[in-house]
BAFI-3210 file (N, C-alpha, C; in Angstrom, 3 decimals, decimal comma, padded with zeros to 6 digits):
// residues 209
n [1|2|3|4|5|6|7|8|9|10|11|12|13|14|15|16|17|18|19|20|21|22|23|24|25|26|27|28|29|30|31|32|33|34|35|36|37|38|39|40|41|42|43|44|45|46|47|48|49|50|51|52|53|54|55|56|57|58|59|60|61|62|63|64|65|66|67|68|69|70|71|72|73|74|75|76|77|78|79|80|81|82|83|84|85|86|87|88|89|90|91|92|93|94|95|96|97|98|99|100|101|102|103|104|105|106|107|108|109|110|111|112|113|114|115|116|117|118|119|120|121|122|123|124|125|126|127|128|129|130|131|132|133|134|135|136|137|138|139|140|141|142|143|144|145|146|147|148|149|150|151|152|153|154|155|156|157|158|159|160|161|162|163|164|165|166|167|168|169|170|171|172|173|174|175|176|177|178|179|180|181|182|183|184|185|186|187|188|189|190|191|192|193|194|195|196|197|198|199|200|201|202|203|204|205|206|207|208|209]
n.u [071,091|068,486|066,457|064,069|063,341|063,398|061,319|059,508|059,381|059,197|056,318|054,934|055,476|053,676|051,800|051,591|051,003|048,454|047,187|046,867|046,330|047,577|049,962|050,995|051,768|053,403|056,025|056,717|057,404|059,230|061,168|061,866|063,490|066,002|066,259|066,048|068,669|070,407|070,042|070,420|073,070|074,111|073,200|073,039|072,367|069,495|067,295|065,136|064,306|062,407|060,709|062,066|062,342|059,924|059,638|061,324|060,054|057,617|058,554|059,156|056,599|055,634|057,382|057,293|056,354|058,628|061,004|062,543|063,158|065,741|067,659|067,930|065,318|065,560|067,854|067,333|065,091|067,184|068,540|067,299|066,480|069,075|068,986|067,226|069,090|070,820|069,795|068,803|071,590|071,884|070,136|070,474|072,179|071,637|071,827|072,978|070,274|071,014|070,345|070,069|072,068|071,337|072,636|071,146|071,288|073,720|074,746|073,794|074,802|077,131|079,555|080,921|081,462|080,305|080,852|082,043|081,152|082,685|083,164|081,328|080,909|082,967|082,390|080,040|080,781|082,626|080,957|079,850|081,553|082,544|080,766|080,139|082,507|082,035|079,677|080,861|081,741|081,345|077,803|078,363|080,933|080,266|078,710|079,062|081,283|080,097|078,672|080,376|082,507|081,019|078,619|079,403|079,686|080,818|083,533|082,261|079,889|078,785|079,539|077,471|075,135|075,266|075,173|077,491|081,355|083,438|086,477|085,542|084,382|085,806|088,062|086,646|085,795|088,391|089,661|087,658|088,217|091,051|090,413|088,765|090,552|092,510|091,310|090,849|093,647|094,021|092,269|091,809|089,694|088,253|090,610|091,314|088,727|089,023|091,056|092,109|092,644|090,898|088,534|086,176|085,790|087,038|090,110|092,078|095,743|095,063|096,343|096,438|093,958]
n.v [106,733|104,841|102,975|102,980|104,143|106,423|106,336|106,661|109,379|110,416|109,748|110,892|113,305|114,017|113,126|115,546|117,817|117,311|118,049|116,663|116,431|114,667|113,369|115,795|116,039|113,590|114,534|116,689|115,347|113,158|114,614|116,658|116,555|116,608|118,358|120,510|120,336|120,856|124,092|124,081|123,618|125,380|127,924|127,479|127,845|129,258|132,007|131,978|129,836|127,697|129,533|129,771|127,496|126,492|128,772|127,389|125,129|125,899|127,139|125,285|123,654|125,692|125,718|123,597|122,192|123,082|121,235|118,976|116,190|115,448|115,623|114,224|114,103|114,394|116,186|118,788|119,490|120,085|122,292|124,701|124,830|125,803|128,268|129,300|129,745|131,411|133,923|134,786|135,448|136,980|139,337|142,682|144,244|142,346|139,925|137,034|135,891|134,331|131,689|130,157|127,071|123,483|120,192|118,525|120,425|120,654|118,151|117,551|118,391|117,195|117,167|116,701|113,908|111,659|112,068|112,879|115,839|117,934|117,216|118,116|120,525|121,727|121,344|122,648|125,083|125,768|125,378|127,750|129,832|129,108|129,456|132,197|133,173|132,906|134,308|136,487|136,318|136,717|135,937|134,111|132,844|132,127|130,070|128,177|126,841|126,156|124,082|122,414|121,664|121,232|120,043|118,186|117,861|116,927|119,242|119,341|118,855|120,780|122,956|122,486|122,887|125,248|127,053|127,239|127,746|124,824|125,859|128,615|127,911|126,375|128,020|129,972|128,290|127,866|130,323|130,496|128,860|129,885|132,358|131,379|130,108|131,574|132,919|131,095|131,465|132,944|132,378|130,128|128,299|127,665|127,046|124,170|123,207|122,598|121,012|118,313|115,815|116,352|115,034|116,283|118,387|117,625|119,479|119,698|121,331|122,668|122,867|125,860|126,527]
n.w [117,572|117,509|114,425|115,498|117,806|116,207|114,724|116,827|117,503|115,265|115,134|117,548|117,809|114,912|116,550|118,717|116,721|115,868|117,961|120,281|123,713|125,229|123,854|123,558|126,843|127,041|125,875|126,609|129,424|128,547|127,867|129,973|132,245|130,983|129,830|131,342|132,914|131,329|131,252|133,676|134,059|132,083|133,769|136,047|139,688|139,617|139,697|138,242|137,159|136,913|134,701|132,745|131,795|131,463|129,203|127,186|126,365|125,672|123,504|121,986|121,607|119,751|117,816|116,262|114,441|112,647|113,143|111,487|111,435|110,717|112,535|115,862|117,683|120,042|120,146|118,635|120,260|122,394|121,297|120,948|123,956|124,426|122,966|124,250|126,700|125,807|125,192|127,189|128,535|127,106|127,541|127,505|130,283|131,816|134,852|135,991|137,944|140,617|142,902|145,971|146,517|146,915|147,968|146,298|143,785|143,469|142,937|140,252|138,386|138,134|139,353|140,995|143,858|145,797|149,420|152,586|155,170|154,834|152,189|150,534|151,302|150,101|147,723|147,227|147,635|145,483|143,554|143,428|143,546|140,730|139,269|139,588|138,712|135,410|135,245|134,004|131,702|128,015|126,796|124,650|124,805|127,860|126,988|125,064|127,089|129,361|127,767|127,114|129,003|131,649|130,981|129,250|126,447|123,454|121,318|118,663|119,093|120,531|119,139|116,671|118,359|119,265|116,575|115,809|113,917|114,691|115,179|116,113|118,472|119,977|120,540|122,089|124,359|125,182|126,152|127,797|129,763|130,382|131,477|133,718|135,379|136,043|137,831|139,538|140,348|142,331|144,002|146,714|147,279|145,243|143,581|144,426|144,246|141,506|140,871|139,197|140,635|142,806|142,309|141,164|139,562|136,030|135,362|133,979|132,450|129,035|125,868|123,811|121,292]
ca.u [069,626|067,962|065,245|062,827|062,965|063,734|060,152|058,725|059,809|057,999|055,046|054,933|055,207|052,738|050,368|051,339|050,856|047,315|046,656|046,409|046,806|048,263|051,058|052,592|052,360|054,245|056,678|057,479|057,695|060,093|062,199|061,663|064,817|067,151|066,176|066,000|069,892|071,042|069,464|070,702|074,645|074,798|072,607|073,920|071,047|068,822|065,686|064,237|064,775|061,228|060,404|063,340|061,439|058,300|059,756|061,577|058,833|056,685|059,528|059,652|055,292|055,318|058,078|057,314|056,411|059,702|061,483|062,450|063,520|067,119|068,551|067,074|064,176|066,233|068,900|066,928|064,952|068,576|068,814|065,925|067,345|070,239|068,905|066,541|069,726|071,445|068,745|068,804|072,598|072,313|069,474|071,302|071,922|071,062|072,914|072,132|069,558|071,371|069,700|070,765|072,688|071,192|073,107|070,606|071,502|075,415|075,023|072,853|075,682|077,763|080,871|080,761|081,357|079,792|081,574|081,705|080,326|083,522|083,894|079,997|080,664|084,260|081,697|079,083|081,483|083,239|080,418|078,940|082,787|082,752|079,542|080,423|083,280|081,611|078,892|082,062|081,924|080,350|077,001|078,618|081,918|079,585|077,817|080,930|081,946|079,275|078,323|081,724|083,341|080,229|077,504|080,231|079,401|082,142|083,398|081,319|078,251|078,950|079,419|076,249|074,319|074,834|075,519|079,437|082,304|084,254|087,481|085,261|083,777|087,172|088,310|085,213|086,152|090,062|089,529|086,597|089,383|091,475|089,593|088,914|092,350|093,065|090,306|091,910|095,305|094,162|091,160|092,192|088,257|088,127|091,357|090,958|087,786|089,319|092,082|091,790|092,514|089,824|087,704|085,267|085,506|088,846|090,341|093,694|095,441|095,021|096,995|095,459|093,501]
ca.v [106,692|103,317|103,255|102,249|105,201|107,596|106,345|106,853|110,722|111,047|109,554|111,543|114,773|113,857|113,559|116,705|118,667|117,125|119,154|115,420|116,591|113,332|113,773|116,761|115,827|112,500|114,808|117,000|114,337|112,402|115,578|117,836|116,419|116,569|120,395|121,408|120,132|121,716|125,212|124,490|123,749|126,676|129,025|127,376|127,589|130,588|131,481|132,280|128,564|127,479|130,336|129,492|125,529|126,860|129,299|126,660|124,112|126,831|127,843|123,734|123,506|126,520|125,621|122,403|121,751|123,491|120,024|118,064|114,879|115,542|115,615|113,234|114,948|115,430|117,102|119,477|120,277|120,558|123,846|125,527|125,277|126,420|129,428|130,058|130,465|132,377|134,973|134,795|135,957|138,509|140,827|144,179|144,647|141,127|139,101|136,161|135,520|132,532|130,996|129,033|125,685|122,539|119,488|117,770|120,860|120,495|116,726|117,350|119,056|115,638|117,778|115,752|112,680|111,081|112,366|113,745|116,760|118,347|117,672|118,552|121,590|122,125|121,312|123,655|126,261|125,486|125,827|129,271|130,365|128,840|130,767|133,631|133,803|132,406|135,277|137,515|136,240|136,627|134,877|132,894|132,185|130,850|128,502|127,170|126,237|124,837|123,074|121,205|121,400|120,702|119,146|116,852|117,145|117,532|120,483|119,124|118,926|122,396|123,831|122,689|123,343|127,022|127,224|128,192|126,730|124,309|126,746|129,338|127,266|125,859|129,360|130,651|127,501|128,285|131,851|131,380|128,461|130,872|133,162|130,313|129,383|133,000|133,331|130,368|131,365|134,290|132,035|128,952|127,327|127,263|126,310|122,947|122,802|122,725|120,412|116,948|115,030|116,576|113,940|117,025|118,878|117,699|121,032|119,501|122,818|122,421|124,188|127,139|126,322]
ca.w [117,636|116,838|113,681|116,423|118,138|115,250|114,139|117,737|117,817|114,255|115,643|118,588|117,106|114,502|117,516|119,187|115,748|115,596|119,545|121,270|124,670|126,124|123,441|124,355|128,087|126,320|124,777|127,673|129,928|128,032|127,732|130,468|133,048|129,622|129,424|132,956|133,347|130,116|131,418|134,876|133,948|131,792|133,987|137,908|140,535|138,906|140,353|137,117|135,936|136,241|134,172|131,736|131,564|130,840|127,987|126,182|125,967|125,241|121,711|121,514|120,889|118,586|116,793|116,438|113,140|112,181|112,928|109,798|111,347|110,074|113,297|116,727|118,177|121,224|119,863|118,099|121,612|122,930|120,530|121,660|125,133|124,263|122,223|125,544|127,824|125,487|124,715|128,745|128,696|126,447|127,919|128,426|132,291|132,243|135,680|136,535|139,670|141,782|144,433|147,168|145,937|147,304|147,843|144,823|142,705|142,969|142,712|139,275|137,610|137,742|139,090|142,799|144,427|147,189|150,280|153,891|154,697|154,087|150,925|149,753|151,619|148,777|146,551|146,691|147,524|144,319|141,824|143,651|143,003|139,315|138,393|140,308|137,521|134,597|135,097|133,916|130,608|127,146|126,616|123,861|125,907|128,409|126,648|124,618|128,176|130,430|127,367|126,685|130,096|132,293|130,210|128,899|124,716|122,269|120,828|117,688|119,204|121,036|118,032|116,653|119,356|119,476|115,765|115,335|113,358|115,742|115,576|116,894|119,925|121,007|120,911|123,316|125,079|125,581|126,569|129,111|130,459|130,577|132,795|135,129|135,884|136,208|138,878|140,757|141,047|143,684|145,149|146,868|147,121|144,090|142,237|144,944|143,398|139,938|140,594|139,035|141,904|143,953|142,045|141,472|138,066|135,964|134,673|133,438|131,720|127,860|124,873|123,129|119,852]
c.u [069,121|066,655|063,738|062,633|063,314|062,022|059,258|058,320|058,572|056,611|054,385|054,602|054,261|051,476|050,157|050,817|048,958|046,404|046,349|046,992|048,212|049,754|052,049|052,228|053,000|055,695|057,479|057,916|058,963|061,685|062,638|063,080|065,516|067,069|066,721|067,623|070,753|071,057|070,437|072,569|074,936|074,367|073,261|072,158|070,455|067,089|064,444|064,409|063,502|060,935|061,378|062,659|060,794|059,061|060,364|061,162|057,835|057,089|058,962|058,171|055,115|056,016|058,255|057,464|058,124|060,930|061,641|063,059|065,422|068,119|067,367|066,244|064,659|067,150|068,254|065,924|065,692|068,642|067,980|066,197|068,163|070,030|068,133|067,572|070,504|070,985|068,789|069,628|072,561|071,202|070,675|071,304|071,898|072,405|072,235|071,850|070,041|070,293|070,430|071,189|072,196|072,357|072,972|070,960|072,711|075,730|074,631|073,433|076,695|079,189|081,529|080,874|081,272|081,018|081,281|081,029|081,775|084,192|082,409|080,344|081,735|082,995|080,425|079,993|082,225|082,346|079,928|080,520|082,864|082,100|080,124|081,533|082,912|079,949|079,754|082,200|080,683|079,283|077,555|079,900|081,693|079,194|078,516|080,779|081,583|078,889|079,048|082,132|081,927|079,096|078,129|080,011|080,543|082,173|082,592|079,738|077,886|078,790|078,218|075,205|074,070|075,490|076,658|080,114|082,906|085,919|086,998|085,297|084,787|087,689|087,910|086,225|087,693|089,794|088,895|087,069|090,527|091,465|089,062|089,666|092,657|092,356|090,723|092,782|095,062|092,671|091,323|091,053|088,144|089,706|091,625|089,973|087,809|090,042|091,218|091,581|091,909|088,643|085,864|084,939|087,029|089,047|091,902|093,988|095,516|095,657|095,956|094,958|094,485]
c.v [105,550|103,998|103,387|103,265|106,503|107,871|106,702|108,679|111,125|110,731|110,221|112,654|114,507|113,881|114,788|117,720|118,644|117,856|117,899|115,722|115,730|113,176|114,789|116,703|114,532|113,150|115,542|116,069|113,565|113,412|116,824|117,904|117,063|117,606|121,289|121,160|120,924|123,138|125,311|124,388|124,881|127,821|128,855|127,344|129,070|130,884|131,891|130,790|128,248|128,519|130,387|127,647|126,005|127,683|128,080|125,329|124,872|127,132|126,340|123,725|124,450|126,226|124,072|121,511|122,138|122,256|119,122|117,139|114,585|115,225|114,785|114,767|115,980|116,638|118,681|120,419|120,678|122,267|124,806|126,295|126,144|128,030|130,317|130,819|131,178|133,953|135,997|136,032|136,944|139,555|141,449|144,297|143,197|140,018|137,879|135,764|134,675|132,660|130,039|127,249|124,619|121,427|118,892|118,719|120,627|119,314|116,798|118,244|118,401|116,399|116,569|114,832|112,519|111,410|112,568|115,245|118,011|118,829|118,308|119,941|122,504|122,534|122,730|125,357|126,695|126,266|126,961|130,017|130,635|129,614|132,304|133,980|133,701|133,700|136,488|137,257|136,878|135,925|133,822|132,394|131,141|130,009|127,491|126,236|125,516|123,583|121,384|120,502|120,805|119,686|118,490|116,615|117,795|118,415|120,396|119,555|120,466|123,285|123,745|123,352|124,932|127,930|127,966|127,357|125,969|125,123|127,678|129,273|127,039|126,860|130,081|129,650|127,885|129,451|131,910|130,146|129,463|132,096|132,325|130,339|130,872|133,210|132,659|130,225|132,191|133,419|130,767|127,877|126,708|126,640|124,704|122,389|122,030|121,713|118,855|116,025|115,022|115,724|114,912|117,718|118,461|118,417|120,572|120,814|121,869|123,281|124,652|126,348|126,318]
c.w [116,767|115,404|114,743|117,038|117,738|114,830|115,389|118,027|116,827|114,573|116,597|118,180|115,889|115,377|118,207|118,034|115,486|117,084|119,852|122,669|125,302|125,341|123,843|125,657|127,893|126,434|125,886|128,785|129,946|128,331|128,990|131,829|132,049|129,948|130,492|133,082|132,584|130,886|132,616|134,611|133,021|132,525|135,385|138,261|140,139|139,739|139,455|136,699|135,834|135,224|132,390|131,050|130,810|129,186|126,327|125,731|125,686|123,339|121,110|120,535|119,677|117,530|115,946|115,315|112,147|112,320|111,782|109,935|110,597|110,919|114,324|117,307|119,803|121,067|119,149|119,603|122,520|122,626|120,678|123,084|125,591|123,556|123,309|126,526|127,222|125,538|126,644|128,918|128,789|126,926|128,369|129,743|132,636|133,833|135,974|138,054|140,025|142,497|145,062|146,802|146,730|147,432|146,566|144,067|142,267|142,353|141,101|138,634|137,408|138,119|140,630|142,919|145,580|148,280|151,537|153,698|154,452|152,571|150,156|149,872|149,921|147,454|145,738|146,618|146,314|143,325|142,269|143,212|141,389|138,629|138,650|138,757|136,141|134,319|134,434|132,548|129,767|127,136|125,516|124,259|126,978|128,098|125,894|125,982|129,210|129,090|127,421|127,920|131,191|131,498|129,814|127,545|124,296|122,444|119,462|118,121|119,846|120,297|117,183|117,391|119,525|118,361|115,169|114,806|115,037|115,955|116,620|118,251|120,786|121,378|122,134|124,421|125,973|126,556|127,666|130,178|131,233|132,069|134,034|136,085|136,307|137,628|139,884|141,036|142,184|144,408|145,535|146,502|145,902|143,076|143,360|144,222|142,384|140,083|140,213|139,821|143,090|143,262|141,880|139,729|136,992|135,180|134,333|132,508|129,919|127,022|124,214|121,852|118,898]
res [x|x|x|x|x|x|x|x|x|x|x|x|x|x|x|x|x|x|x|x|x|x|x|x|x|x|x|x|x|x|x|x|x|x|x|x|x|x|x|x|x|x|x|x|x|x|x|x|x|x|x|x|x|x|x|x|x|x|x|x|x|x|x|x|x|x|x|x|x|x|x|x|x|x|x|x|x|x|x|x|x|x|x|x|x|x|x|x|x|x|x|x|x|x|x|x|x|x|x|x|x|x|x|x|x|x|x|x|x|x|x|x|x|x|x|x|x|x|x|x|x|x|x|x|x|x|x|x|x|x|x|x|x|x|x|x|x|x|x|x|x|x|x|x|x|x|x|x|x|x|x|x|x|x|x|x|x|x|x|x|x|x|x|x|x|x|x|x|x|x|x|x|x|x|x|x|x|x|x|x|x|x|x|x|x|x|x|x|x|x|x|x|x|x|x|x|x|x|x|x|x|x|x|x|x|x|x|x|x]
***
């Protein structure tokens, strides 16, 4: 993060704190793809997700002042996110609503490559599989795992993000691997899906923690 736009963030939020409309439609603006993708690779196609937007730009304005510039402005509206789809997880009873997978939603999970309709079709069939098993976990198993394995951040930043040691996270991580791979030895769609060389998600196996 440059000075230049370390100082733009503080400026920004200095204007939303003062109620300048045009700021926080600035602020969401700036941020509101970033969020929506976060939400949507750990949640899949949900049909609560607008409703999941709205809440965690809703935590972001209240909490706003609670920012201390310590960390980038994004990253810190990252954690918000992240504390929205957890909170999600964990209602009691709680499952998660799918909805119907688009082409633009599968594509906007970065697991895909441009193909026939063959292979879109692998594709979507893949991640309604992936969730399908990934709904089988813990809420903090899950989010270890879309964070790292789909959203593509460290296990550092993973572990920030949804405040755990990095032993822990890799742990979550391993385990809700684990249960993957397990899911695609008895389902073909999906362990194609999985394979590296389907140029789709690369699930190379990894040793335990």
């Amino acid at each position: 993060m440059t000075a230049a736009a370390y100082v733009e963030d503080v400026l920004l939020v200095d204007r939303c704190l003062t109620g300048e409309p045009a700021a926080t439609r600035e602020l969401f603006r700036r941020h509101k793809s970033r969020v929506h993708a976060c939400l949507f690779r750990v949640l899949g196609g949900n049909r609560d997700m607008d409703d999941l937007l709205q809440d965690a730009f809703l935590q972001v304005f209240q909490s706003l002042r609670g920012w201390r510039a310590e960390a980038s402005l994004a990253t810190w509206i990252d954690r918000v996110a992240v504390r929205v789809a957890y909170r999600y997880l964990s209602q009691k009873g709680r499952r998660v609503q799918t909805a119907t997978l688009e082409d633009d939603d599968v594509a906007s999970l970065d697991l895909v490559t441009e193909g026939p309709g063959a292979r879109r079709q692998l594709a979507r069939d893949g991640v309604k599989r992936l969730y399908a098993v990934l709904d089988q976990l813990s809420a903090a198993s899950r989010l270890a795992f879309t964070l790292h394995e789909i959203d593509g951040r460290t296990i550092s930043e993973t572990a920030e993000l949804v405040g755990s040691t990095v032993t822990a996270t890799k742990l979550r991580v391993w385990r809700a691997r684990k249960s993957v791979e397990a899911a695609a030895a008895n389902d073909p769609v999906l362990r194609e899906f999985l394979q590296p060389t389907a140029d789709v998600i690369a699930f190379d196996s990894k040793e335990a923690p």
